[in-house]
Structure formats: structure tokens, C-alpha cells
C-alpha positions in Angstrom: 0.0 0.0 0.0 3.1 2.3 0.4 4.6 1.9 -2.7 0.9 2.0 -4.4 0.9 5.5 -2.8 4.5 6.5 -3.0 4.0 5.8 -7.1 0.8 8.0 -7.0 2.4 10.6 -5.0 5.2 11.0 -7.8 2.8 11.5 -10.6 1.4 9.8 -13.6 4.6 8.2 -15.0 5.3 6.2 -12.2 1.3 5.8 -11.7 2.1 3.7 -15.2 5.4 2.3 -13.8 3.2 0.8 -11.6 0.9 -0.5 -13.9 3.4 -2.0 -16.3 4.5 -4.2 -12.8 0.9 -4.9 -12.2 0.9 -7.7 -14.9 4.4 -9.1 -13.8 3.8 -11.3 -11.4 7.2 -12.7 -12.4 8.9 -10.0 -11.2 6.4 -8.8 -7.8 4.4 -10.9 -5.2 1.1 -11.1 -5.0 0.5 -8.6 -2.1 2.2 -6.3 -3.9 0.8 -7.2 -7.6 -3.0 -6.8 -5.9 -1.8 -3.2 -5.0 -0.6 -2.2 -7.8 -3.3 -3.5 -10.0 -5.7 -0.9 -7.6 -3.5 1.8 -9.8 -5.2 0.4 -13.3 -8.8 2.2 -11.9 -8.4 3.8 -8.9 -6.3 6.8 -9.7 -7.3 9.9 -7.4 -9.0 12.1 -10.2 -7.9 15.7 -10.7 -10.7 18.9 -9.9 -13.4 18.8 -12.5 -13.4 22.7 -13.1 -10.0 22.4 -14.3 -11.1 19.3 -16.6 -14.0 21.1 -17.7 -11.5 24.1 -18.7 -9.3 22.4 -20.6 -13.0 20.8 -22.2 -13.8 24.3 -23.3 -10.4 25.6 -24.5 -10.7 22.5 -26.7 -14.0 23.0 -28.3 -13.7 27.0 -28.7 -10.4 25.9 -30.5 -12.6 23.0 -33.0 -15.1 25.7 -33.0 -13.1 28.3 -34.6 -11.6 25.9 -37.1 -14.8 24.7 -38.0 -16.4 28.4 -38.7 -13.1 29.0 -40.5 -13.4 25.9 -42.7 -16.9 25.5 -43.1 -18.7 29.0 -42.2 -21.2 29.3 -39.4 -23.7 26.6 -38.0 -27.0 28.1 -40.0 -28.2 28.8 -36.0 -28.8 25.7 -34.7 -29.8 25.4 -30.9 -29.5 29.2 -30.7 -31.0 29.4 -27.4 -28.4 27.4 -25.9 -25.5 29.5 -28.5 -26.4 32.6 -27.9 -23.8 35.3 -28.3 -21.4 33.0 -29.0 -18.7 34.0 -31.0 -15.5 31.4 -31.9 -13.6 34.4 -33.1 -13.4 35.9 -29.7 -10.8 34.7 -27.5 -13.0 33.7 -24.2 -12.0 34.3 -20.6 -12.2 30.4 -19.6 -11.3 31.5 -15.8 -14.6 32.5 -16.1 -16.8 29.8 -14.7 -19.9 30.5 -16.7 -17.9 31.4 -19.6 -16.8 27.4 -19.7 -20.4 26.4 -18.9 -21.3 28.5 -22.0 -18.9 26.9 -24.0 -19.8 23.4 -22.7 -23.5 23.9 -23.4 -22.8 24.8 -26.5 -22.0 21.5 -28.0 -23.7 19.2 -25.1 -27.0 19.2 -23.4 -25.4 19.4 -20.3 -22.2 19.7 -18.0 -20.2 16.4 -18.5 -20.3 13.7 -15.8 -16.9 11.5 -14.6 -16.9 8.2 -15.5 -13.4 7.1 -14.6 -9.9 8.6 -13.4 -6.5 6.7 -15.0 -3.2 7.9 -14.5 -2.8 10.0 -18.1 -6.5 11.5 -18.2 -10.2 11.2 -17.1 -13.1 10.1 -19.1 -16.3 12.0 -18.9 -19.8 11.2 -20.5 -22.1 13.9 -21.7 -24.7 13.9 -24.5 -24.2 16.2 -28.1 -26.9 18.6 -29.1 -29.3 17.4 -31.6 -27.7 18.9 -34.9 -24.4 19.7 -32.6 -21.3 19.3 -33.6 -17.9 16.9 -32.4 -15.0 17.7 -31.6 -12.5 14.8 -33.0 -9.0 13.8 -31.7 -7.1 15.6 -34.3 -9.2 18.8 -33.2 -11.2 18.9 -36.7 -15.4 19.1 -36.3 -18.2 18.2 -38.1 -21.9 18.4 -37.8 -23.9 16.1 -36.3 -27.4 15.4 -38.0 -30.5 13.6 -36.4 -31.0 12.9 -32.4 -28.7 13.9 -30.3 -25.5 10.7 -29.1 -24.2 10.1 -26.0 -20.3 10.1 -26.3 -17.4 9.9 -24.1 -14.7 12.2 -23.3 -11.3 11.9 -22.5 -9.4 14.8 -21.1 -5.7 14.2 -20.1 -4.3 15.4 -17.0 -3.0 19.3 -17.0 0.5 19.4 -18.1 0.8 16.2 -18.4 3.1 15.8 -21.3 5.4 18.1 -19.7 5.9 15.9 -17.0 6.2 13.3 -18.9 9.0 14.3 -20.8 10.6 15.3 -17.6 10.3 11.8 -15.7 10.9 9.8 -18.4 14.4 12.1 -19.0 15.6 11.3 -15.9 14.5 8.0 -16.1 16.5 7.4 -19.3 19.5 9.4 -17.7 19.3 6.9 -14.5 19.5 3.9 -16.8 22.2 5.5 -18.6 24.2 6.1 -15.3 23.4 2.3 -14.5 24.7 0.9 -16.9 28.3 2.0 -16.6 28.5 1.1 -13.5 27.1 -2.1 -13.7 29.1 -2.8 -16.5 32.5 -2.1 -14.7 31.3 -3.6 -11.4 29.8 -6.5 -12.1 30.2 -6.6 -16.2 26.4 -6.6 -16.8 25.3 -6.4 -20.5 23.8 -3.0 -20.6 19.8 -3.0 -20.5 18.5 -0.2 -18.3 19.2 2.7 -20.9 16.7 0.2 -23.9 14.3 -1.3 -21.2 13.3 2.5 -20.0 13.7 3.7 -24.1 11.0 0.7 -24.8 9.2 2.3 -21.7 9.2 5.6 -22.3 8.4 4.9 -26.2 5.1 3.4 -25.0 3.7 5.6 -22.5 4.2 8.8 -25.3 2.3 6.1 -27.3 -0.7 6.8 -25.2 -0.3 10.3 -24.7 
């Protein structure tokens, strides 16, 4: 239970350290495997406002590249759009200001589903005639009755952090294996496993 919590502590890299030894039971016990395998689905979850921020950056940003690419919506659910206007830059520390944005593409305010170590995933219904927001950030218009659809918003700076961990990870296995190599004439392997490691996780990202 310490180490479950010492790896959450340290952030999501090591939150998926600890799942990549969750499925070794070769290399862990079982006490410890059970505990590790909590980290697959019960990560603490980060503060929904600043989930549902990053949400509405994300769709004002499909939103503009939509009304650049396509031209505007012909007015659909204009009571909900209102004054809305993609070219603006919007104030998303504003807490209605997100809500608007939100409620702009879904009925209502998404609802957590589940917490992981890179993200969260949300559920929320689109608009009838609303419009998703894809992956690669592109939109399109959504025709007929309104779909329930999940969201997955990744953990703020995230990537940053990952890069960082997984540096010094690299740098450690670097650093191990020269010494292991002079002190006990090890073949190298730290510096490739944590390469194969890292090239995985950014994978996911």
C-alpha cells in the first residue's frame, strides 16, 4: 500500500510504472501485484473545473476551425449559442464562460466516468444537430438525435511531465549501466528497457 501510494504521489509516470508491474507477477508478489493493480482504476482524479476548462479551450479551438473551414452553423440550438462568437478569445477563468462553451456542444455539464493515470473520461450527450470535436481537433456536424459520447481529457501538463520523468528515467538507466558494467560486467539494459518504456507511454499520450 506504500509503494501504491509513493507511485501515485510521484505523478502519472510512475502511476504507469506501476501498472506495467501490475501484470508481472514474475517479477512482484502477490500482495504487492493486488496493490498495484488498484493503480489500473483507482487513480485519485484531478478537480473537474480544471477538466472542464481544458474541455472548453478544446471545443472553442474545433469551433473556430470549424467556422473558418466550413462558415457558421445556419443557427442551430441558438438558445443554448447565444452570443457566441469562436472568433473571440473567451475568458475560460470565467466559470460561466466554460459552462457556455460546454453547453454549446452538449445538453449538459459532463459527468466522470473514470480517473487513470494520463486523463479522465467524462460522458455527456451532443446537441441534436451539434457538432464533435474529434481527436485531431477537426469538427463536423452532427445530423438527427442527439449521441451520448465519451470524453477523454488528459491530466493538466501532463506531457510536460512526462518528458521530464521519463528524461531522468532514461538518464538513471544511462548512469546504471556504466556502472554495472565495470562492477559486475552486466550487459547493458537499463538505458533500452526505459527507451522501450518511455516509447510506450508517449504512445498513449
Amino acid at each position: 500500500q506504500k509503494l501504491r501510494t509513493a507511485l501515485t504521489d510521484l505523478g502519472p509516470t510512475f502511476v504507469k510504472v506501476g501498472q506495467q508491474l501490475s501484470i508481472r507477477p514474475d517479477l512482484v508478489s502477490p500482495i504487492v501485484l493486488y496493490e498495484l493493480q488498484r493503480l489500473c482504476d483507482a487513480v485519485p482524479p484531478f478537480d473537474d473545473a480544471v477538466a472542464m476548462r481544458v474541455l472548453a479551450e478544446e471545443l472553442s479551438l474545433g469551433q473556430r476551425q470549424r467556422e473558418d473551414d466550413h462558415g457558421n452553423d445556419n443557427g442551430c440550438n441558438q438558445d443554448a449559442r447565444e452570443d457566441f462568437t469562436p472568433e473571440a478569445i473567451p475568458n475560460f477563468n470565467d466559470e460561466k464562460e466554460v459552462q457556455r462553451t460546454i453547453l454549446y456542444v452538449f445538453e449538459e455539464i459532463p459527468k466522470l466516468v473514470a480517473s487513470a493515470s494520463l486523463g479522465q473520461v467524462y460522458k455527456a450527450r451532443l446537441r441534436e444537430n451539434g457538432i464533435a470535436i474529434h481527436d485531431d481537433g477537426s469538427a463536423r456536424q452532427m445530423s438527427g438525435s442527439s449521441h451520448q459520447v465519451a470524453i477523454k481529457i488528459q491530466r493538466p501538463d501532463v506531457f510536460n511531465l512526462f518528458t521530464l520523468d521519463l528524461f531522468l528515467l532514461v538518464t538513471y538507466g544511462k548512469v546504471a549501466d556504466k556502472v554495472f558494467s565495470i562492477l559486475t560486467h552486466q550487459i547493458p539494459y537499463h538505458e533500452n528497457f526505459l527507451n522501450g518504456f518511455a516509447s510506450g507511454a508517449f504512445m498513449e499520450l
